[in-house]
N, C-alpha and C positions, 0 to 999 in steps of 0.2 A: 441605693438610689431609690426615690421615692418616687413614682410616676403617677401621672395625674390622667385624668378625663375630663375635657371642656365640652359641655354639652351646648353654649351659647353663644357663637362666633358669624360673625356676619365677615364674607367672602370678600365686599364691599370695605366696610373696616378693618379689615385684616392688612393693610399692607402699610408694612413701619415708612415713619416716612424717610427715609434715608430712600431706600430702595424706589419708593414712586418721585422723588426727586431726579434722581438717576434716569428716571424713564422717560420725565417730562425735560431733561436737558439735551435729551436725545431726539425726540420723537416728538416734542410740543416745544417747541419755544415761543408760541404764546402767552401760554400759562408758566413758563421760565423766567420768562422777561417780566415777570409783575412781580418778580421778588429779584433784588439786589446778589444775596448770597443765600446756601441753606438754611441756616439760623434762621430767617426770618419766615421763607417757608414753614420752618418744622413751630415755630411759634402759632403760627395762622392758621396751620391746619391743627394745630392738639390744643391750642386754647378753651377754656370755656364757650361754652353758648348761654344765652339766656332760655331758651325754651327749648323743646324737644323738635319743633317745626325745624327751628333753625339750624340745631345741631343735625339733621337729615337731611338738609341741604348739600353736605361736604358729601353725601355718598353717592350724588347725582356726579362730581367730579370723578369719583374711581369708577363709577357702572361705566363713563363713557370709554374709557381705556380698557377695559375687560371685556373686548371682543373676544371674538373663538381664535384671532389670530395673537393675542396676548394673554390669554389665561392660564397658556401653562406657563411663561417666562414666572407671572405673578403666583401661579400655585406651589411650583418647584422653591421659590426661595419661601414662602409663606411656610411650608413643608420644613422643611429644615431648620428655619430659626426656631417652630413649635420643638420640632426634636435634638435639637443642641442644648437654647435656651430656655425651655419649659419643663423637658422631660415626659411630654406630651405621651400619650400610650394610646390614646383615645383621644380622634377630632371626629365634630359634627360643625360641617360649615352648610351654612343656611344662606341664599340670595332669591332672587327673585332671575329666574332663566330669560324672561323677556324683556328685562333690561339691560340684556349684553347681547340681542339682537339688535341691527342694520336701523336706526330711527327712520329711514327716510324708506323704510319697504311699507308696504300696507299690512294690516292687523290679521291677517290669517297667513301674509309669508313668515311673518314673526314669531306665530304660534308653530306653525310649521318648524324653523329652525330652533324651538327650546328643545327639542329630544336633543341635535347635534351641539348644545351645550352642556346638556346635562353629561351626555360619553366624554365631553372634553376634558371637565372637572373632574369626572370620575378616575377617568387613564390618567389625567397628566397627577393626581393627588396618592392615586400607587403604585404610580409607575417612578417614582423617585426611590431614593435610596434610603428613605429615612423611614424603621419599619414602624409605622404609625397605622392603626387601623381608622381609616375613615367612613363616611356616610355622609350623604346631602339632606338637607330638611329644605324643601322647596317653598318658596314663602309667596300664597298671593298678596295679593298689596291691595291697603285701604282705598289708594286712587286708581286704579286698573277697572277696568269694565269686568262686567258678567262673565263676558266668554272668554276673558282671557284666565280669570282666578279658576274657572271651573277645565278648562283647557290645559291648567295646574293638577288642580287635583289628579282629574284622567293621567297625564303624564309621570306623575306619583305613583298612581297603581300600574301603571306598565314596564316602570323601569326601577323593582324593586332589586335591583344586581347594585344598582349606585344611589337608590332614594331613601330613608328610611320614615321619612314622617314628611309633613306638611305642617305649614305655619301661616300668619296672617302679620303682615308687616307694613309700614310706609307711614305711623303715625297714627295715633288711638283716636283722638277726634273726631275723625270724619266717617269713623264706622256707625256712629250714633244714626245716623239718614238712611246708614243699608245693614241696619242691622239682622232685619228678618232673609235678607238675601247670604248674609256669611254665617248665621244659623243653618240654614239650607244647604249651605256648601258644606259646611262640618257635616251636619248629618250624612251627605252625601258621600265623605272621606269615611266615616266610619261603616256607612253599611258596604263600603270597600275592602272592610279590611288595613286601611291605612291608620298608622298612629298620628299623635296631632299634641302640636304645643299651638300656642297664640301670645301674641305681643297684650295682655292685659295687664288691667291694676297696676302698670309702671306709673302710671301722672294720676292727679284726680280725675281728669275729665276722659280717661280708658278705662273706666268701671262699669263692666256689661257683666251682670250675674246670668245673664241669658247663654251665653255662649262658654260659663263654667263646667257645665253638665258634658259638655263633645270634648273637653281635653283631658288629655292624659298627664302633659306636665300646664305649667304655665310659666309665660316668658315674662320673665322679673317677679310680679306679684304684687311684691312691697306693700301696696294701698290697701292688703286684704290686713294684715296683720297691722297695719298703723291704724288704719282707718273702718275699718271691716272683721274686725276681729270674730263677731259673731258667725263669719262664714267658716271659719275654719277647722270646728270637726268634721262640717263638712267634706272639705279640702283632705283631711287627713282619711275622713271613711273611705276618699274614692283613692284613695292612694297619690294623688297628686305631689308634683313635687316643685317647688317655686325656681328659677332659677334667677336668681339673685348677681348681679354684676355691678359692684360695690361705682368702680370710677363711675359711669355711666351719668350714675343720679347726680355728681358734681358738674360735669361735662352739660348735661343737660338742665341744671337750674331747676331740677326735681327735689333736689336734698342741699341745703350749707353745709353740713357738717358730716361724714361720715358716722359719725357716735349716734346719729338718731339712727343708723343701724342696727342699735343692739337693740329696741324694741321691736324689730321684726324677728332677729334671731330667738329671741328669750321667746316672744307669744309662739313662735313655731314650734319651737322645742318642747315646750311647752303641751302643747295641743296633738306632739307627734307630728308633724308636718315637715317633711324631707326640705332640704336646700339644700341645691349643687351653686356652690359657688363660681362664676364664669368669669369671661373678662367682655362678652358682646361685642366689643370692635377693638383689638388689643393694639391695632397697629394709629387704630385715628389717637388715641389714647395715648401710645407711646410704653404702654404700660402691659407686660404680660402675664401669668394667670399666678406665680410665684410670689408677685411680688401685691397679689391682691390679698393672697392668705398672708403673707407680711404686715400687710397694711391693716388691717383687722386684728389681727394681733395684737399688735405696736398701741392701737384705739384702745383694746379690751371689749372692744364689740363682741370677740367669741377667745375662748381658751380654747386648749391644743386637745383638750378632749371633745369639744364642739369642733373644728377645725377637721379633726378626723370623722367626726360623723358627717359631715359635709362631704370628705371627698368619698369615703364610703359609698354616700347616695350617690354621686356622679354617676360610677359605675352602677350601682343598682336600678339608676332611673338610663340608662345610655340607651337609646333603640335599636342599635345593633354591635353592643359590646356580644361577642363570639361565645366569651367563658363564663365561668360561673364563679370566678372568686380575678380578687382582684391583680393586678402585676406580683405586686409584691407577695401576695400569697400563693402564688404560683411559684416565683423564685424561692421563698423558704422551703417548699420540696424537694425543690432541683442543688439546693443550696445547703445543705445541711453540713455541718460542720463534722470531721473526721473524731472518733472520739480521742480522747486523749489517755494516752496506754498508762495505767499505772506505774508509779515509781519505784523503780525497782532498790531496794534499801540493803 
């Protein structure tokens, strides 16, 4: 069995929709009652979007259901389909903590109860049955104010038992107006001691070479190698490693075709520049991290020698993978084959 590591999964897009259908015929029949039968649901929400605003729209409908008092119903099955149907060994789920606090409390009760979200995710994601090593990557968000992104960071370095990096999330756009404010916040995670991906280079208009220098990976990338090529020994000197999540750029009217993938892969490889292949939101999608190296594949966007330097880096870029070599090289030790007694003639 061959087990993988997803380094880029949103907690938010994580839940297939079978399962949030079930939840909202229970618990919302508001949002029930706008669809006829399932089918239609699971169409509306895994459809295409035209742009990346729109497609981040749908995750304002899952933050609202992923209070403290339904987070583990959603992480326990989250949990389990990773380690049935993925063969998952390694999860890093990334959300934003103060969008699964109370809307209607004021801005410092909210910040106040992101620690008691953070333990929530943490307990309820290994306290299941499924032995999966996880981590949170805490994401400030491009529309959030000052004190709430930096009330992130702080809460990152204090609760390094369930956090392992920080992130910068909610849409690449609108960082352009504060950029010099989430420079400052990076520097400020790093002179913490905290590791750090960001949401760049996914669209044209997410391209800040300013805020390349504070991360350790980068969330998607794509734009540097289509478009940016020239950054990329760069990228490769500092060890960076792109994480790449193939549906996403269909989903969001970033990419038509998946085959213009293979110019990101080829200039990467190329230049030495890691890619962990991800799924970013596997459940809005429909689609999980198997069937994304399938899909690639199937393209010719990468052969099964690319394919395994990909999952390779997962593990070598994961911020708190435990070991030093990957599942399966660990099992070949454990697993070594009895020898076979000569034949006696």
């Amino acid at each position: 069995m061959t087990l993988h590591a997803e380094l880029h999964r949103h907690l938010g897009g994580s839940v297939v929709p079978r399962i949030l259908w079930r939840y909202f015929e229970r618990h919302d029949a508001e949002i029930a009652g706008r669809f006829e039968e399932y089918s239609e649901f699971e169409q509306f929400y895994t459809k295409p979007r035209n742009t990346l605003d729109e497609y981040l729209e749908l995750h304002t409908m899952v933050e609202s259901v992923q209070t403290a008092e339904m987070l583990p119903y959603f992480i326990y099955r989250l949990m389990r389909g990773a380690y049935i149907f993925e063969n998952l060994a390694y999860l890093e789920l990334r959300y934003t903590p103060y969008l699964r606090t109370p809307e209607h409390l004021p801005m410092s009760e909210r910040i106040e109860l992101m620690a008691k979200i953070v333990e929530i995710v943490g307990k309820a994601s290994r306290g299941s049955d499924c032995p999966i090593v996880t981590s949170q990557i805490l994401c400030m968000h491009s529309r959030l104010p000052f004190e709430v992104n930096k009330a992130i960071v702080d809460l990152a370095a204090g609760m390094g038992e369930y956090v392992c990096a920080i992130d910068v999330a909610g849409g690449d756009a609108c960082i352009a107006d504060r950029l010099d404010e989430f420079v400052g916040l990076y520097q400020y995670a790093r002179s913490l001691d905290i590791k750090t991906t960001g949401h760049l280079y996914e669209t044209p208009s997410g391209c800040y070479p300013e805020l390349l220098p504070y991360l350790m990976r980068i969330g998607h990338g794509i734009q540097i190698p289509l478009k940016y090529p020239e950054l990329l020994p760069e990228v490769a000197k500092m060890g960076q490693c792109l994480e790449v999540c193939p549906t996403t750029y269909l989903k969001t009217g970033t990419l038509s075709d998946l085959r213009e993938l293979k110019v990101v892969f080829d200039r990467c490889f190329e230049a030495g520049v890691d890619i962990a292949i991800c799924t970013d939101n596997a459940g809005l999608h429909n689609v999980r991290l198997p069937f994304e190296y399938e899909t690639l594949l199937t393209l010719d966007v990468i052969d099964f020698r690319q394919l395994q330097a990909c999952q390779n880096a997962a593990f070598r870029h994961a911020f708190a993978w435990p070991y030093k070599e990957r599942p399966e090289d660990m099992l070949t030790g454990l697993l070594k084959p009895e020898p076979v007694p000569a034949i006696v003639r």
